[in-house]
Residue, then its C-alpha position, 0 to 999 in steps of 0.5 A: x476086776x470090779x464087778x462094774x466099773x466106770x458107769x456107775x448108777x443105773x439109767x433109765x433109757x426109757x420112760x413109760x407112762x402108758x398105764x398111767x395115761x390109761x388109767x386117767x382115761x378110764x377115770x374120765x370115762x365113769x361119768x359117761x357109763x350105764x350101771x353095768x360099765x360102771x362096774x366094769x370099769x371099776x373093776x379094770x381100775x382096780x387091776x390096772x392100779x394093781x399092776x401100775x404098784x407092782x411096778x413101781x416095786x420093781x422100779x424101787x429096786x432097780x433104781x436103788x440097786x447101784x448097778x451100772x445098767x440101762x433099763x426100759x421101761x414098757x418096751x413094745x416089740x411087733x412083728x409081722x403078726x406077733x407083739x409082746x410087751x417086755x415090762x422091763x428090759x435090764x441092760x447091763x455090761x454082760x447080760x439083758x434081763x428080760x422081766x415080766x412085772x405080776x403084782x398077784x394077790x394070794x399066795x402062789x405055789x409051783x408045782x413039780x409039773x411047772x403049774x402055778x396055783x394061787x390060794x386066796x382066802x376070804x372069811x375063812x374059806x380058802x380058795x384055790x385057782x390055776x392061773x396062766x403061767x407067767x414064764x410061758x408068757x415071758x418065754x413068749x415075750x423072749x422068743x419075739x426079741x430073738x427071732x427080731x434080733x437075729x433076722x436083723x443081721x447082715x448075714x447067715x454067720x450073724x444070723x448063726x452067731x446071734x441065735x446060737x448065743x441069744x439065750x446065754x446073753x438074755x435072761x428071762x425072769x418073772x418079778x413077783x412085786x407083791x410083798x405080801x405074796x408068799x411064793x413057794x416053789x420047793x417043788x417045782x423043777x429047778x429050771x422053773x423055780x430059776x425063773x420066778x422071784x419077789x421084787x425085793x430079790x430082784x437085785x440080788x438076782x441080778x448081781x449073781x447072774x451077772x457073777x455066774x456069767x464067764x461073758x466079756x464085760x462091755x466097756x461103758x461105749x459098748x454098753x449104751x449102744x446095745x441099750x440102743x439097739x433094744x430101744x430101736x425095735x421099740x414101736x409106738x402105738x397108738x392104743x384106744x383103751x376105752x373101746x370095750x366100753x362103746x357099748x355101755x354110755x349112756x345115750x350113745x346117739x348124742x355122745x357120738x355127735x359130742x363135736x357139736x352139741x353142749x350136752x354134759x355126759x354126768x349132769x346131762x344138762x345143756x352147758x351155755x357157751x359163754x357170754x364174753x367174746x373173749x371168752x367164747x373165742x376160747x371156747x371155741x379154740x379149746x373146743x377145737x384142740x380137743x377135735x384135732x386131737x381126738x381125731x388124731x388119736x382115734x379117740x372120741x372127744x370127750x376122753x380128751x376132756x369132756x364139756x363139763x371139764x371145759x367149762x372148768x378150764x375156762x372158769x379157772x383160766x389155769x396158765x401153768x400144768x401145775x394149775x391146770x392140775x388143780x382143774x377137776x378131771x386133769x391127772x398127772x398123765x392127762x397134763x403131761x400129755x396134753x398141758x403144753x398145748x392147754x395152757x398155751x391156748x389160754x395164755x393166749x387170751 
């Protein structure tokens, strides 16, 4: 019997553009910060823009592998008080691959008591710090999808057969997408050095796991639903990502009051409504849009986009998202997830 049949190429069943949404956010937010939120900002957009390479690596090895599979992306798990957050989940004919994504900088040793310690150096001097280990936080991420998916059977055989099973079907793993990383984990105990490797072993991983695995393969019918039934526990959210910056703006008073008033956040200059009647009902629609939208997303209505941005829209008069992506302040996420509606205000006038 072949290793696959039938199914082909890997599928990515589910899409994320979460982080990059973030960051485009968190880009938006420099012009409205103090000194010290600026600073903090730019360093979260550094993490964040660590962690958006990182697993885009992991995403170049799995849509190259040429291994029948269905993958999401950014799958979110919620139950009762818990929450995880699975990087990637890999389906294939006979086992789940649960991956927790760390793009680190420094190396990274393993020691035998299953401690993760990572050596920096910067002008010569060598730094060493503990860090969190991302197993104990993948295993937590595991433990959420058992008990989700054994307390959704029907009865307590289900119930018993899922849970007995669970962990010889789901294989947790943790990707080291950084290529510069060196990982050496020659003392660490066998069943921890199992559970961490680079990107571009992630492939290989996956094929000798799926060898090792005496499971009965899934016909292709059998494959998809199971990748549906992953993405049925996946629960949208609605997340502010720019809270924690509250109380860094800059005159926070009139900020709040951005609804009404024409003040420009980086200038802060009194923006003049346009002279044009035809262009002052599209002020007004936009200018509308961007409340709608802010109060449904439980945001504030400058991160849709701010007064300076919707002057530009209006100077510029963009009637495609390719255009609308020229505009300053409208990045790939921003237009993906809010150009249909922009550019139909404006064809409109």
């Amino acid at each position: 019997m072949k290793l696959f049949n039938k199914m082909k190429e890997p599928v990515f069943f589910k899409e994320s553009n979460n982080a990059e949404e973030q960051l485009e956010k968190l880009k938006d937010l420099k012009p409205t910060l103090n000194a010290e939120g600026i600073k903090m900002l730019k360093r979260d957009i550094k993490f964040l823009e660590y962690g958006i390479a990182g697993e885009k690596n992991i995403r170049f090895e799995l849509e190259n592998s040429h291994i029948p599979m269905y993958i999401l992306h950014d799958l979110y798990l919620e139950e009762d008080d818990l929450s995880a957050q699975i990087d990637y989940l890999v389906v294939t004919k006979k086992l789940t691959f649960i991956i927790e994504c760390k793009n680190l900088y420094g190396n990274i040793d393993i020691n035998n008591a299953g401690d993760f310690v990572r050596t920096t150096e910067y002008k010569g001097v060598k730094k060493k710090e503990g860090i969190y280990s991302p197993i104990t936080q993948n295993q937590r991420h595991m433990d959420l999808l058992k008990k989700i998916r054994v307390e959704s059977k029907n009865n307590v055989l289900t119930k018993f057969i899922s849970e007995r099973y669970f962990d010889e079907f789901n294989i947790p793993v943790v990707v080291l997408a950084n290529p510069k990383t060196v990982l050496n984990a020659k003392y660490a105990k066998k069943e921890v050095k199992d559970k961490v490797i680079r990107a571009d072993q992630l492939v290989r991983y996956i094929k000798e796991a799926y060898k090792r695995s005496d499971s009965a393969v899934l016909s292709d019918k059998e494959l998809l639903d199971r990748a549906q039934s992953y993405l049925d526990l996946h629960k949208e959210r609605i997340k502010d990502y720019t809270k924690k910056y509250e109380p860094y703006t800059l005159n926070s008073d009139k900020q709040e009051t951005d609804d009404t008033d024409h003040l420009d956040m980086k200038t802060k200059t009194t923006i003049n409504e346009p002279s044009s009647a035809k262009k002052k009902d599209l002020y007004e629609e936009l200018k509308e849009f961007r409340l709608s939208r802010s109060r449904s997303e439980n945001i504030k209505a400058y991160y849709i986009f701010s007064n300076k941005q919707l002057t530009a829209l209006i100077d510029k008069m963009p009637k495609s998202k390719e255009e609308l992506q020229s505009v300053n302040g409208f990045g790939k996420a921003k237009v993906e997830k809010y150009g249909d509606e922009i550019v139909n205000i404006i064809q409109k006038h």
